[in-house]
C-alpha positions as CSV (number, residue, x, y, z in Angstrom):
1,X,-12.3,107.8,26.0
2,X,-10.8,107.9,22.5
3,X,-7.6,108.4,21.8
4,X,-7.3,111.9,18.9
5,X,-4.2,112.9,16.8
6,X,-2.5,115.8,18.3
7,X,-4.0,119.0,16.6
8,X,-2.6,121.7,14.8
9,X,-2.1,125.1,14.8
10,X,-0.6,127.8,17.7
11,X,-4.5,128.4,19.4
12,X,-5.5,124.8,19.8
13,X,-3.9,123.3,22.9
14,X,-3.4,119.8,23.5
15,X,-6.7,118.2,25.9
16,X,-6.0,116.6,28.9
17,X,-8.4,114.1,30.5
18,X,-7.8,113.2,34.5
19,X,-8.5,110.1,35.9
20,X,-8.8,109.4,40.2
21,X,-8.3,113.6,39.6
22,X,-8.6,114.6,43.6
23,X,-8.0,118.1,43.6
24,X,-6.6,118.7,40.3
25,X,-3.0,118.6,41.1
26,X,-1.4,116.6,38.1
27,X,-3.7,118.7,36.0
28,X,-2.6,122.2,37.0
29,X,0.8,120.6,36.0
30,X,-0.6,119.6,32.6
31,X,-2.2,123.3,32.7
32,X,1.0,125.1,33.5
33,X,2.9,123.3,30.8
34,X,0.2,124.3,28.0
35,X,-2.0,121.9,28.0
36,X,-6.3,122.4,27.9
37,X,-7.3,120.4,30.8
38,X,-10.7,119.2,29.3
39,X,-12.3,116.3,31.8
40,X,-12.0,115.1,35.4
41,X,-13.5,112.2,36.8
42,X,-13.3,111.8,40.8
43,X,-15.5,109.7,43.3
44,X,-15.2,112.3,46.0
45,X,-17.2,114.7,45.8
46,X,-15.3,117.2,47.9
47,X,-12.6,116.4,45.8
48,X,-14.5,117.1,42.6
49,X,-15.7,120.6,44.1
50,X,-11.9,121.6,44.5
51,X,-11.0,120.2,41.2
52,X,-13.6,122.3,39.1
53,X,-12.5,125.3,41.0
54,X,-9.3,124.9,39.9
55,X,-10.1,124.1,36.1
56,X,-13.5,125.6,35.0
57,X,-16.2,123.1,36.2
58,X,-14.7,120.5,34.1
59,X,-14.8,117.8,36.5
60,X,-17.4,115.0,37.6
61,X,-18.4,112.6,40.2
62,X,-17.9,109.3,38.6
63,X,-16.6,105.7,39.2
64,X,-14.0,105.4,36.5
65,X,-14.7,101.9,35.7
66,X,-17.9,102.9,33.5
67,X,-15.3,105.7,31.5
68,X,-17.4,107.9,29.4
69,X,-17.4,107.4,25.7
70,X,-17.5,111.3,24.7
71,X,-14.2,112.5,26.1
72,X,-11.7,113.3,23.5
73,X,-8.3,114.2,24.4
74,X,-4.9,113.6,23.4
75,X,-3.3,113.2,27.2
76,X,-4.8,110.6,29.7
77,X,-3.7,111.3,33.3
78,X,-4.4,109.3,36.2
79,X,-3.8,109.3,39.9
80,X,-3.3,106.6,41.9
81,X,-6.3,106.7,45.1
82,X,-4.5,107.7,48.0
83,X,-4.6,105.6,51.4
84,X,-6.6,106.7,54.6
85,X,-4.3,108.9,56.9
């Protein structure tokens, strides 16, 4: 991923890119606060079904540590991988 300059102007939103996404939760945070939640990269694939229902099919099954070099986006969230319980 490469980091942009924020963008101008009222009707282009800031991108958001989720890392270790899960179910989109930090993302619909990002979403609720303005934000254009643009990527999501999960190894779950349960996890990535939930996530592109919550954000428009944005979301992939994908081992983070080969990152795509196309994303572009001025936020980078990531979540932790949760523990067995």
């Amino acid at each position: 991923m490469k980091w942009t300059r924020p963008r101008t102007g009222a009707a282009k939103r800031p991108r958001t890119a989720d890392l270790f996404s899960g179910a989109g939760l930090p993302s619909g945070g990002f979403q609720a606060a303005g934000f254009n939640v643009t990527y999501g990269a999960e190894s779950d694939a349960r996890a990535v079904a939930t996530f592109n229902l919550n954000h428009g099919g944005v979301g992939e099954q994908r081992d983070v540590k080969r990152p795509r070099t196309d994303i572009r986006c001025e936020v980078i969230t990531a979540g932790p991988p949760c523990t067995g319980f």
